[in-house]
N, C-alpha and C positions, 0 to 999 in steps of 0.2 A: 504494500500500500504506500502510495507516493502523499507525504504529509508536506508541502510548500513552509517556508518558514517565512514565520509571522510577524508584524510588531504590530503592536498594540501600543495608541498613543490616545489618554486618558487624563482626566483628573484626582481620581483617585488610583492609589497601588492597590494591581488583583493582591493579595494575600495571602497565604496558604489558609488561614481559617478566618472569616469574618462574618458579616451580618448584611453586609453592602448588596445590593440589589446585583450591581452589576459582576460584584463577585460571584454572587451564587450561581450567577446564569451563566459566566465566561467559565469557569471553572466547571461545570456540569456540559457546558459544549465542548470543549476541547481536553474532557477529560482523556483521553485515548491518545492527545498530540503527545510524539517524542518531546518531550522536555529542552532538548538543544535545539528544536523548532522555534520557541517561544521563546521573546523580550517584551519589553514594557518602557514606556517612555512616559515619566509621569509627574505630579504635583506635589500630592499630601496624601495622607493616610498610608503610612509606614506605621505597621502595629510589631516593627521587628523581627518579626518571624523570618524563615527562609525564602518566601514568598511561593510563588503557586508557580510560576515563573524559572528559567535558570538565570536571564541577563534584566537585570534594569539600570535605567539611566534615570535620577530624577533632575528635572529641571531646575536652575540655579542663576543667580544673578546673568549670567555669561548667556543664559539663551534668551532674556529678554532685554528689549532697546532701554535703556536705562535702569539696568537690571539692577544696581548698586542702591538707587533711589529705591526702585519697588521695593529691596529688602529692609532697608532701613527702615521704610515709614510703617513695615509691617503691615499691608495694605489688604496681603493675603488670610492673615490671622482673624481669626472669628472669634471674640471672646468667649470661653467658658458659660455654657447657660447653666450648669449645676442641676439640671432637672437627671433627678435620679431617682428613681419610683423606690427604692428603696429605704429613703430617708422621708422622716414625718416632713410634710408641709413647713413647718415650723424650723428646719433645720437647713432646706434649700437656702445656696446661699445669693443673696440680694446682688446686684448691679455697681460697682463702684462709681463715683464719679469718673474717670481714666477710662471705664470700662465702658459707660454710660459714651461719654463721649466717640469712642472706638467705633459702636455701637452706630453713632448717626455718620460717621464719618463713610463707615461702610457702607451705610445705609442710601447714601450719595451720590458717593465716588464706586464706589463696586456692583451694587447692588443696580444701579443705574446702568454701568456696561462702559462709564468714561473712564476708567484703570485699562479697561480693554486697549481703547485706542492709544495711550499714552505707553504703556508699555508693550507692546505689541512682540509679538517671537523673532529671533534671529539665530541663525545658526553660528552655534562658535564651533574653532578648532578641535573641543575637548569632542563635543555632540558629535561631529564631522567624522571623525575617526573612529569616535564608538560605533557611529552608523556602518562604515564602511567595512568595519570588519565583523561584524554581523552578517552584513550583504543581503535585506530582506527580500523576500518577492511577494509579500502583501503587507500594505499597508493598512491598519484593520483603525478605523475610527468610527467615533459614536458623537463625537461633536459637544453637544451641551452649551459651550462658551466661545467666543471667536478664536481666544487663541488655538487653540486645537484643529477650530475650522482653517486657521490660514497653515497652523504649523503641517495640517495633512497636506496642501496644496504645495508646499514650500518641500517636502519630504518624495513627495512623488514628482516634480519634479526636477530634482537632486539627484532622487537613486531609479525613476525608472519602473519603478514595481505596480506592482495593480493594487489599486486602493478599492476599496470595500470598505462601505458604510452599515452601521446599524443602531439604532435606538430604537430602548423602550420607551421613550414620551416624546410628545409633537412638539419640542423645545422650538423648533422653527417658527411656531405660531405664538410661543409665548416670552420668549427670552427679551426682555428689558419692553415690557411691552405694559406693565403693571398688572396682571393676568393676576399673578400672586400678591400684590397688596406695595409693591414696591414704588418709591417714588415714578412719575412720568414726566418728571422734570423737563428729559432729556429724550423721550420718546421719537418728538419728531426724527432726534438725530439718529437714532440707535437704531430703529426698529428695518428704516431704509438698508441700514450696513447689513442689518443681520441679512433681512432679504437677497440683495444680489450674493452675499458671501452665501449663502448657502445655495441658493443657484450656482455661484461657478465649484462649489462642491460638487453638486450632484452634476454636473456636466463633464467634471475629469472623474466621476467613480466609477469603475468598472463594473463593480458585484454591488450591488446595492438590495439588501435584506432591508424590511418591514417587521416588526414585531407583531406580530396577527393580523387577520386579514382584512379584519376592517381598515388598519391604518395603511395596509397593499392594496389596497381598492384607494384609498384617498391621494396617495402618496401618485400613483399610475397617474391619475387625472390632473395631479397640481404639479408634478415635475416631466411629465409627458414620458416615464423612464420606466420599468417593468423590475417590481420589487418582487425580490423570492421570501416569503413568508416566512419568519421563524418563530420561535413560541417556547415560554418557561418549558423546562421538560425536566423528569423526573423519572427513575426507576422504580417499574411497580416493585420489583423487590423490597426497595429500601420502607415501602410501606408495611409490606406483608412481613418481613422481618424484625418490625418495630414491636416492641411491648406496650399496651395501651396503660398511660397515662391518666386511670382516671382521679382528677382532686376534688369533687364533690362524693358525697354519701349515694351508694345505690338508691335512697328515696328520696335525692334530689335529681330535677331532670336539671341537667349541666349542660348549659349553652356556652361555646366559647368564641373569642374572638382574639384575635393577632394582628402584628403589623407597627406600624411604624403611626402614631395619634397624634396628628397634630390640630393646630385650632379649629379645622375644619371637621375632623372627625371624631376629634373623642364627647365631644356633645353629645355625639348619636349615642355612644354608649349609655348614656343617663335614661335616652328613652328606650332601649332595653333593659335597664335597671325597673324604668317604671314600669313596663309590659311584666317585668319577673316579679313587681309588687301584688299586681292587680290581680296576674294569673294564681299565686301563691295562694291569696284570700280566696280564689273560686276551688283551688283543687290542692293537689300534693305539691312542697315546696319548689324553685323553679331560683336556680343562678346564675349570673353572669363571671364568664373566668376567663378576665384579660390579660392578655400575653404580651408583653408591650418591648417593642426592640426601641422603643423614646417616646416622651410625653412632657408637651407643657407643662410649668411647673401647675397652671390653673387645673389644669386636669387631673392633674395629681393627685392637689388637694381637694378635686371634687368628687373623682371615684374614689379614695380611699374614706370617705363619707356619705357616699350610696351602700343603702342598705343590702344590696341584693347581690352586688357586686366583689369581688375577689381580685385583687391585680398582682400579678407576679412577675420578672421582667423576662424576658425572650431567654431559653435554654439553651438555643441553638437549634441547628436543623434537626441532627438526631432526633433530641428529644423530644423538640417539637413534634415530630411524627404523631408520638405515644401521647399527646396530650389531645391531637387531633381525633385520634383513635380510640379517646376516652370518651371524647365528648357525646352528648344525645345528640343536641346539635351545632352545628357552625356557624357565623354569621359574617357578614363582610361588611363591614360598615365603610360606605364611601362619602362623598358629600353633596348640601345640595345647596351650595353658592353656587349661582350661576355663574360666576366668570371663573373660578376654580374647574367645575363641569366643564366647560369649554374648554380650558387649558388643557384638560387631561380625558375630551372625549376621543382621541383614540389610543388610549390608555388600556391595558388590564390588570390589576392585582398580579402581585408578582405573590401572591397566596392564592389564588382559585384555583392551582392544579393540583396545587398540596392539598385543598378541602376536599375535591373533586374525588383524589385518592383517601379520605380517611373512612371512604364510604360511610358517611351518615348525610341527612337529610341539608343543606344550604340555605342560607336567608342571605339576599345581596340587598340590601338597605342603602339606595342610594339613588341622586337626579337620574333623570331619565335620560338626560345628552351624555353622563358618564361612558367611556367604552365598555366598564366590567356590567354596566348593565344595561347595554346594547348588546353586549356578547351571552349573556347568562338569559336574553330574553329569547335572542336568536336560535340558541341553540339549545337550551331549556333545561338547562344543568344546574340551576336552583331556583328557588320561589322568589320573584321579587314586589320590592317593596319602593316603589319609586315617585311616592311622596311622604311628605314629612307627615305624619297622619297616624298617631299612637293607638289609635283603635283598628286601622289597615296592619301594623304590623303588629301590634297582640294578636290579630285574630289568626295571621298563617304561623306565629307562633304555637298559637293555641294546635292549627290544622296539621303541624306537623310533629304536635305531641298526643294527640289523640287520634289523630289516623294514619294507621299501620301501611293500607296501601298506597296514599300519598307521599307517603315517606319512602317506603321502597322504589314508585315509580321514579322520584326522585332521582335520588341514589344510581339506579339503572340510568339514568339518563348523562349524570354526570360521568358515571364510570364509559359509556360509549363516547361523552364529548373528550375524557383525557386519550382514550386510545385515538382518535382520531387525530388531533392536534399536538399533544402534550408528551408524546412516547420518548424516552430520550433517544433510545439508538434512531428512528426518524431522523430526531432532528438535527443528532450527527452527521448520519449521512445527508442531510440536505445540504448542510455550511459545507462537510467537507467537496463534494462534487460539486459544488458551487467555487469554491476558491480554488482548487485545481489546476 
């Protein structure tokens, strides 16, 4: 088997163990690539380990045009938010003024997309030579920020290789555009760059993957270019091998939820907390058991003061499995701001093929322009709930705790939409005959 050797050029370091979205997925598609195939040219998130990788390069003052400045002002640094589900409410630690300040500066200057143009990538001597003696012939980017959008263009045409793009989120439509709540100070300028830069992206990309196929249906018509579909994927083994996790009492029915909470969605949890009140008083007791990979410090201190509610913080994948496989049922809480929904309707939960496999019955709680629930509607691999409406989602709460064959049919339907889409070796072999 002919494996092409890769680089991958990112904002965060793959890792050998992490929690990062794009770790899980890069690290589960190339799990089969020879090891001296694979580098990495990257920013932040070095958690030390040996990395998943054999070569990295991280980027340093020398690759960006006034690279001495950018590290000085520390422009890149995001203060510490101290939200750690672990500690009471009362102990998270507050904002300093220095940090307050930090805080708007980025909020401005970064957060806006003007660090972009001011520091923008250059290749130095040290990059140059690490490059060359690698010698890649795929250039593998996901974008997110410009730098990365110019430093792919700047890298392919240096060394010549076929560049292949892929993201999970339509950052295209939302990056500095105020989508997520960010100043638009600066919008008129920003939002133009990102457009053409991402146009002469997809015009030198060879292989260009979609992350499901709603956003390969959107992507086709907005870049006139033909995306090969890729998708979370998962070993039904690693399910069927897991021991089930259950942390509520056999006579309590244990709903659980996972993910990453931020302002937009840990709300939702309150109104399954309220759904587990209301259901409790009609019938046998009824909990919510949240799996949290991060959370506002507000959330925090709100679910750990919901009564119905349990929060504990993310295990890991492993054990993750077993808590899945615990549960009676699953829930996906996603959101329902509209300009959030928008940002991320061709989005999927980088959790619905993990629920899909823990075979029990799914609730996707979320706007109706969401992707996870255009996908969950399309394809009918859980019950949804797509408006905000605490007596809509008690009641398929209720329906998929008192009815056995809705719940199965369920379950049957998700387990046929992960074989379809979600299979890992698929979707190995897709990327790899694809980069070839």
């Amino acid at each position: 088997m002919y494996y092409p050797r890769v680089l991958f050029i990112g904002i965060q370091r793959i890792n050998e163990r992490d929690s990062f979205n794009n770790g899980l997925l890069l690290r589960n598609l190339f799990k089969n690539w020879p090891g001296e195939n694979m580098a990495q040219i990257f920013c932040y998130d070095d958690n030390g380990d040996k990395g998943f990788f054999q070569r990295y390069y991280r980027i340093g003052k020398a690759e960006r045009r006034f690279g001495k400045l950018f590290f000085r002002l520390k422009t890149h640094e995001i203060p510490k938010s101290g939200f750690d589900i672990l500690k009471p409410p009362t102990e998270i630690r507050k904002h300093g003024l220095t940090e307050k300040i930090k805080l708007q500066a980025k909020r401005y200057l970064v957060d806006t997309g003007i660090v972009e143009l001011i520091f923008r990538p250059k290749m130095s001597s040290e990059m140059k030579t690490w490059i060359e003696k690698y010698y890649p012939q795929v250039i593998f980017v996901q974008g997110y920020n410009l730098y990365f959008v110019w430093l792919a263009l700047l890298l392919k045409k240096m060394t010549g290789a076929k560049l292949a793009f892929l993201t999970t989120d339509d950052w295209p439509s939302y990056l500095y555009s105020g989508m997520y709540e960010e100043p638009t100070l600066f919008r008129w300028l920003m939002r133009p760059i990102v457009k053409s830069s991402t146009q002469r992206l997809m015009n030198d990309v060879d292989v260009a993957f979609a992350f499901n196929s709603i956003m390969s249906q959107e992507y086709k018509s907005r870049y006139n270019k033909e995306f090969i579909t890729i998708n979370h994927a998962e070993e039904t083994e690693s399910f069927e091998n897991a021991l089930p996790q259950r942390y509520h009492p056999d006579n309590v029915v244990s709903i659980v939820s996972t993910g990453y909470f931020n302002k937009y969605r840990w709300p939702l949890l309150l109104d399954v907390d309220e759904c587990c009140r209301m259901l409790t008083e009609k019938r046998n007791p009824v909990r919510l058991l949240v799996i949290s990979s991060g959370m506002e410090k507000e959330g925090i201190a709100a679910l750990k003061n919901a009564k119905f509610t349990d929060i504990i913080p993310d295990p890991g994948n492993e054990l993750l499995r077993g808590y899945l496989k615990g549960a009676d049922i699953n829930i996906l809480a996603e959101t329902f701001d509209d300009r959030v929904a928008t940002a991320i309707s061709l989005s999927v939960s980088t959790k619905s093929h993990l629920f899909m496999l823990s075979q029990h019955p799914i609730i996707v709680y979320g706007h109706p322009n969401t992707g996870v629930v255009k996908y969950a509607k399309s394809e009918g691999w859980a019950s949804v709930v797509s408006k905000r409406d605490l007596s809509l989602l008690m009641n398929e709460m209720e329906i998929l705790i008192t009815n056995e064959d809705e719940a199965k049919r369920l379950t049957g339907c998700s387990k046929n939409t992960f074989e379809k889409y979600h299979s890992l070796s698929k979707n190995q072999k897709t990327l790899l005959d694809a980069l070839q």
